[in-house]
Structure formats: C-alpha cells, structure tokens
SENUGU-895007 format. One record per residue (C-alpha): x, y, z; chain. Coordinates in steps of 0.5 Angstrom, whole numbers, plus 500, padded with zeros to 3 digits. Layout:
# SENUGU-895007
<rec east="X" north="Y" up="Z" c="A"/>
...
# end
This chain:
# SENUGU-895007
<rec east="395" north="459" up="421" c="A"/>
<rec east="399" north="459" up="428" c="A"/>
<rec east="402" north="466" up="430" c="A"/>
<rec east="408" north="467" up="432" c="A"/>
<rec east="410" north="467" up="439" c="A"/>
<rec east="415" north="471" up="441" c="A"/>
<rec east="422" north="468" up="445" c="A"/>
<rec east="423" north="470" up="451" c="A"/>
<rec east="429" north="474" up="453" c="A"/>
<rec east="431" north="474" up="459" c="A"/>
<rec east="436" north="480" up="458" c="A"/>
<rec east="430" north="485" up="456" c="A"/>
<rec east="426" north="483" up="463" c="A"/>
<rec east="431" north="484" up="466" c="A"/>
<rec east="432" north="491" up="464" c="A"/>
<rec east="426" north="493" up="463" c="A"/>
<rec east="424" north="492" up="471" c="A"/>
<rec east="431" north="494" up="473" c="A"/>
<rec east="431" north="500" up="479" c="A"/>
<rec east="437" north="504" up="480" c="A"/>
<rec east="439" north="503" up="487" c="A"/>
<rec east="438" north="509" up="491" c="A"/>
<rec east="444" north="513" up="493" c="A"/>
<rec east="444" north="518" up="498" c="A"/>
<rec east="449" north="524" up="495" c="A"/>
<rec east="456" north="525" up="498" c="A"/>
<rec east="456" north="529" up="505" c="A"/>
<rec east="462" north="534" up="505" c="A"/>
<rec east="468" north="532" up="509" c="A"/>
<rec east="470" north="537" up="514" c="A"/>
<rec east="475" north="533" up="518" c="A"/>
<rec east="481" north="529" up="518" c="A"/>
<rec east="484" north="525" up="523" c="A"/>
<rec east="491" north="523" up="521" c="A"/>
<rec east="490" north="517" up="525" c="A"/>
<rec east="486" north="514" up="520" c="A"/>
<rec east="489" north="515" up="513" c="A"/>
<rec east="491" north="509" up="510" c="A"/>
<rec east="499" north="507" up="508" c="A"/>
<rec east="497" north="506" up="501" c="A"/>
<rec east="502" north="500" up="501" c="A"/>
<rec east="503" north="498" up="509" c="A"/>
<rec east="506" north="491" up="508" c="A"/>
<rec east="513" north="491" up="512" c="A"/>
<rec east="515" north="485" up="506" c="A"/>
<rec east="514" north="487" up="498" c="A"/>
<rec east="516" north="482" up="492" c="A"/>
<rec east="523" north="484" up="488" c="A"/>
<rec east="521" north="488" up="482" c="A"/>
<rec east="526" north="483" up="477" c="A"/>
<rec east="522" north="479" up="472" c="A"/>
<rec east="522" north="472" up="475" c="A"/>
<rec east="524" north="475" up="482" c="A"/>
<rec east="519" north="474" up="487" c="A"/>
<rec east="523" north="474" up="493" c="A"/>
<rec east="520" north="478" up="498" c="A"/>
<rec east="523" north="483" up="502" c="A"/>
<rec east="524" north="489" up="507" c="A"/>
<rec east="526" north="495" up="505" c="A"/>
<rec east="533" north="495" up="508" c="A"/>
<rec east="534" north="487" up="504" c="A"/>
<rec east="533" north="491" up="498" c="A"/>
<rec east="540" north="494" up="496" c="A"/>
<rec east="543" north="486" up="498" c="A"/>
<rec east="539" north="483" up="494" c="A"/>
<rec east="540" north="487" up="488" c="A"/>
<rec east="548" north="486" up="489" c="A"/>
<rec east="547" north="479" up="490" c="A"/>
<rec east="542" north="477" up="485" c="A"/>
<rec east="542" north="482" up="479" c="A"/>
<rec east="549" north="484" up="478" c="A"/>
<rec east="547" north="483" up="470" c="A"/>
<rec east="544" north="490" up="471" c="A"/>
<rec east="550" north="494" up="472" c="A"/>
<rec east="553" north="498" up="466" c="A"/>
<rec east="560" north="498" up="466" c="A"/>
<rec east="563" north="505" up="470" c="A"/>
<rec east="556" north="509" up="469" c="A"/>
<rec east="551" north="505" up="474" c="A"/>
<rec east="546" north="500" up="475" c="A"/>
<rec east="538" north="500" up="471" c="A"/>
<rec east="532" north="499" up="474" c="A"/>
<rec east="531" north="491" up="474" c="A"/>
<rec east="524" north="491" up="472" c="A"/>
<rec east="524" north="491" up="465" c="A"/>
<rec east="516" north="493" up="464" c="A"/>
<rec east="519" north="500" up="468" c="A"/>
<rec east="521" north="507" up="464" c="A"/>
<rec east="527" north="507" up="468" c="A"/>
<rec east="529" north="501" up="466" c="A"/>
<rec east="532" north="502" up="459" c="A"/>
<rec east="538" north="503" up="458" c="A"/>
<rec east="538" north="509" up="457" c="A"/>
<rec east="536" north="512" up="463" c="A"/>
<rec east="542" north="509" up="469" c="A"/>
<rec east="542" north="510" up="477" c="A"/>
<rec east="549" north="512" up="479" c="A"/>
<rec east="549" north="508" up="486" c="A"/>
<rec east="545" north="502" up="489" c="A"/>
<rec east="542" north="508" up="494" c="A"/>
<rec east="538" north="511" up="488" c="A"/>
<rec east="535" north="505" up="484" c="A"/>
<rec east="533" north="503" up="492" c="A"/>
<rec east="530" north="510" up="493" c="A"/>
<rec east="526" north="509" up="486" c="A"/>
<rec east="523" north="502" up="487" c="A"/>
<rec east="521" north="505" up="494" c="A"/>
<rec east="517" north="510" up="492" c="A"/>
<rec east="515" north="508" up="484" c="A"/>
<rec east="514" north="500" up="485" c="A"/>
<rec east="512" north="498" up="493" c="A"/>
<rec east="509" north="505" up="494" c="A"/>
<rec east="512" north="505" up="501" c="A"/>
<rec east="511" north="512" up="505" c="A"/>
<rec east="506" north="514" up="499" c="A"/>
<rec east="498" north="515" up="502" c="A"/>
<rec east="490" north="516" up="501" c="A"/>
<rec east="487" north="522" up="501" c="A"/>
<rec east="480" north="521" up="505" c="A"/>
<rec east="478" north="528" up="501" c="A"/>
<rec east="479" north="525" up="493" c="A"/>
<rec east="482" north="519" up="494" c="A"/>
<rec east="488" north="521" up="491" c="A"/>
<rec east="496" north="518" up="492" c="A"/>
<rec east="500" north="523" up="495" c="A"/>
<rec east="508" north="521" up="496" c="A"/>
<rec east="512" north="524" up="503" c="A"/>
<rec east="508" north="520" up="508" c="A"/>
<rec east="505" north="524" up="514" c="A"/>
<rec east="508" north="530" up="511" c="A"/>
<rec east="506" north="530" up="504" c="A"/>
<rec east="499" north="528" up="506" c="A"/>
<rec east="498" north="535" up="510" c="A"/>
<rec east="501" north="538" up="505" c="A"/>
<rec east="497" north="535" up="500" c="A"/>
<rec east="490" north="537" up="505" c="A"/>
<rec east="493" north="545" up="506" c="A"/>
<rec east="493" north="546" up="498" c="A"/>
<rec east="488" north="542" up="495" c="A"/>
<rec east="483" north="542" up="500" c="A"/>
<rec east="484" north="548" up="505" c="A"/>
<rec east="476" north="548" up="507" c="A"/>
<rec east="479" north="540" up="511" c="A"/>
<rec east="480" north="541" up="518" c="A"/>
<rec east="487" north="536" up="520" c="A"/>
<rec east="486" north="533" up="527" c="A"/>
<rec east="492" north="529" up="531" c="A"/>
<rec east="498" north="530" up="527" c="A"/>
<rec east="504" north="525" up="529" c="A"/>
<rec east="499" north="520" up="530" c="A"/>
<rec east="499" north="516" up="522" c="A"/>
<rec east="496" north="509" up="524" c="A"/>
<rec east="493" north="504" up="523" c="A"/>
<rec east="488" north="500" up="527" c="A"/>
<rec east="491" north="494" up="530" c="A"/>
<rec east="486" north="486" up="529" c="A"/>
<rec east="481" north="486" up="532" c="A"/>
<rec east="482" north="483" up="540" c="A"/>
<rec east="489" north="486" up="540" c="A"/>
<rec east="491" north="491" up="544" c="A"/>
<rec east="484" north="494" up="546" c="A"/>
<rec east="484" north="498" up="553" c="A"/>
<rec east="477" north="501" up="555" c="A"/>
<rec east="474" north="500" up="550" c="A"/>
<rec east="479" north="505" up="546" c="A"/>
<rec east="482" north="503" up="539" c="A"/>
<rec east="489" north="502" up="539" c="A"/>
<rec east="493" north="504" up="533" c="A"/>
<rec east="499" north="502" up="530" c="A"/>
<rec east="502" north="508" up="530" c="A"/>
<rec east="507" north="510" up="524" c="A"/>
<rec east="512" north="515" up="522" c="A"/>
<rec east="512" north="519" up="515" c="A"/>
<rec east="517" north="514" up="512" c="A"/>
<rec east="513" north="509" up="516" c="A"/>
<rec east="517" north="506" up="521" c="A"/>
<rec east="515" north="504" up="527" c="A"/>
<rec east="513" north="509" up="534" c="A"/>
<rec east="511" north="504" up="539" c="A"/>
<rec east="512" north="509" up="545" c="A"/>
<rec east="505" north="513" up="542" c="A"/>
<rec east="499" north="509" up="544" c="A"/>
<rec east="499" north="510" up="551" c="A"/>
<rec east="501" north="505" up="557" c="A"/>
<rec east="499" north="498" up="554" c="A"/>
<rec east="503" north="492" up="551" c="A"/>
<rec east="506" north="495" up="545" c="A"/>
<rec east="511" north="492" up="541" c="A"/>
<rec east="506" north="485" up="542" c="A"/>
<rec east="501" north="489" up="538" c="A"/>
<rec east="505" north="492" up="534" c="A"/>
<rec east="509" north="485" up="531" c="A"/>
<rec east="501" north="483" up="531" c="A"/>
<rec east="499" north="488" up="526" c="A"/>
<rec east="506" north="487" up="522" c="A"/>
<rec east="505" north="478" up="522" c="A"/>
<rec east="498" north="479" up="520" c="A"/>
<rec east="500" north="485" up="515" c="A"/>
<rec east="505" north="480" up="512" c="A"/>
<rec east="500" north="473" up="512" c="A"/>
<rec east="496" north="477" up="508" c="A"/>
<rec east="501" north="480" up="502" c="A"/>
<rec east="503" north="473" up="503" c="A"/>
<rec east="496" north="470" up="501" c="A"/>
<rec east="495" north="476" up="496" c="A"/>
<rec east="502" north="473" up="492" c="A"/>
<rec east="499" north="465" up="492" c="A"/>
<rec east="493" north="466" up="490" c="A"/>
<rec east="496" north="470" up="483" c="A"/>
<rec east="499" north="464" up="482" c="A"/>
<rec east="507" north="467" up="484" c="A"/>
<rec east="511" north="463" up="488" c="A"/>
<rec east="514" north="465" up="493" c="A"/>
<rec east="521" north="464" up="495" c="A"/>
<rec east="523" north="467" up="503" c="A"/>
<rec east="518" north="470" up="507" c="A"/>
<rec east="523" north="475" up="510" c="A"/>
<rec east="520" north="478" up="516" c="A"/>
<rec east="523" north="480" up="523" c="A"/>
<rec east="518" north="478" up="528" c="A"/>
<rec east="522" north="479" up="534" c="A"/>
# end
C-alpha cells in the first residue's frame, strides 16, 4: 500500500524559514531644525472640494470659484455649506455666514494648508511654523528647536546650490513665500522651480487616480 505523500505548501516553508528583520531601536530625537519640518500639504494648487469638481486651484481662486460654480450651495438669508457632501460640516445644518468662513474651513479641514509634521511623533499640527513650536514646547519640552523663521523645504536637486550649501525654499507660518531668506543666490527662479515642480507632481498624483483634471491653474511668473 503506497503511502501518502504529503502536498507541498508553500505558504508553510515560507514561515517556517522566515527571519524577522533586524530593527535597530529608535534614537531619541534631541533636536529640530524648523528648516526641515515638512508642509503636510505643500502644493501651491488643490483640487475643489465639490463632487464632480475637480478643478484645481490656488487658495485666492477659491472664493470665486465657489461663487461662480456653487451657487446651489447657498441657503437663502442664512449662508452657504460645505460643497463637499462627504464633509460634516457639509448638511444643512450646519451653515457658514460668508464665503470668508467656508474659505478658511476648506483651507484648514480639506487641503491642510499651513498644517505640519512633527518630526518627534509625527503628529499634525494646525498654525503653520507657529502651531509647530507650540506643539514641540508642550508635548516635547526635552527637544531643542534651532532656526526658527526659517520653515522650508529643500529645493530639486541641481537648483539654486551655492557652495555645496542646501538652499531652501523658505516659507512663512501661513505658507507663503519669503524669497529674501536664503542668501545671495537667484531666488525667485528657484522658488518658481520648486512651486512648477510641486505642481507637476499633485498634477500626476490626480491622473494616475483616474480624476480629470480640468485647469492647472498655477502662476509661474
């Protein structure tokens, strides 16, 4: 009588010669450099938050467009909500006053724009440089924070390096430009480097989910 010859499972092999891999332990972090936190959200463009909206625009476009596009948004003597559907402050019953509110709503709630990574606990933290400071002197008072002013972050590679120096892209705490910062070097054409490279990439981000994209609305000069 032939014995049974048992199936091989390839799934069981491989556990049962499976390493973990080696991961050294976490070294504390004992200092910041606030010029290279990261913008949780750099893209000087964002798609509209609306359903079937995808057009994608610079914070100072928004207002417009929401009065131009998403008119059936306004309530009648009360306001205007949330154009995103998915959104909690998008029912009915919740109403902005003015276009001004809803605008700072999707700025900080949708596009994240001005909100940070803490490079202690990777946290997101709301108020731009400000809010990034606060949040490492409360939560982690043990952190030294070196070169506050200075929120960047770094240029391509190629572009706008002196000496063998990193330039950054240097950013104020609501995440506008400051070109006068990094030294004597071209500026503004490494600042519009960074900004149509940024943009490229949210660009390609969108097609490759599959969202049409309408207008690249973006100001390189």
């Amino acid at each position: 009588m032939d014995q049974h010859k048992p199936r091989y499972d390839p799934v069981h092999e491989a556990v049962a010669n499976y390493t973990p891999p080696y991961i050294p332990s976490d070294q504390p972090i004992t200092s910041v450099d606030m010029r290279h936190v990261r913008y949780l959200n750099p893209c000087p463009c964002n798609p509209c938050v609306a359903k079937n909206c995808n057009t994608l625009l610079q914070p100072r476009e928004l207002p417009d467009h929401i009065r131009e596009k998403h008119r059936n948004k306004w309530r009648m003597y009360s306001g205007i909500i949330c154009p995103d559907e998915t959104c909690p402050m998008g029912l009915d019953s919740y109403v902005f006053p003015t276009v001004c509110a809803l605008y700072d709503h999707i700025k900080r709630a949708h596009w994240k724009l001005g909100w940070m990574w803490c490079p202690v606990c990777m946290e997101d933290c709301a108020g731009g440089e400000q809010g990034i400071v606060t949040h490492l002197r409360m939560e982690h008072p043990e952190v030294k924070i070196s070169n506050i002013g200075l929120v960047g972050v770094p240029l391509p590679a190629g572009t706008g390096k002196t000496d063998g120096k990193t330039v950054y892209l240097v950013k104020g705490p609501h995440g506008q430009e400051r070109p006068n910062a990094n030294g004597p070097i071209q500026r503004h054409s490494a600042i519009r480097s960074t900004v149509a490279l940024l943009a490229v990439r949210r660009l390609q981000q969108l097609q490759a989910k599959g969202i049409c994209v309408k207008a690249l609305l973006y100001a390189s000069s």
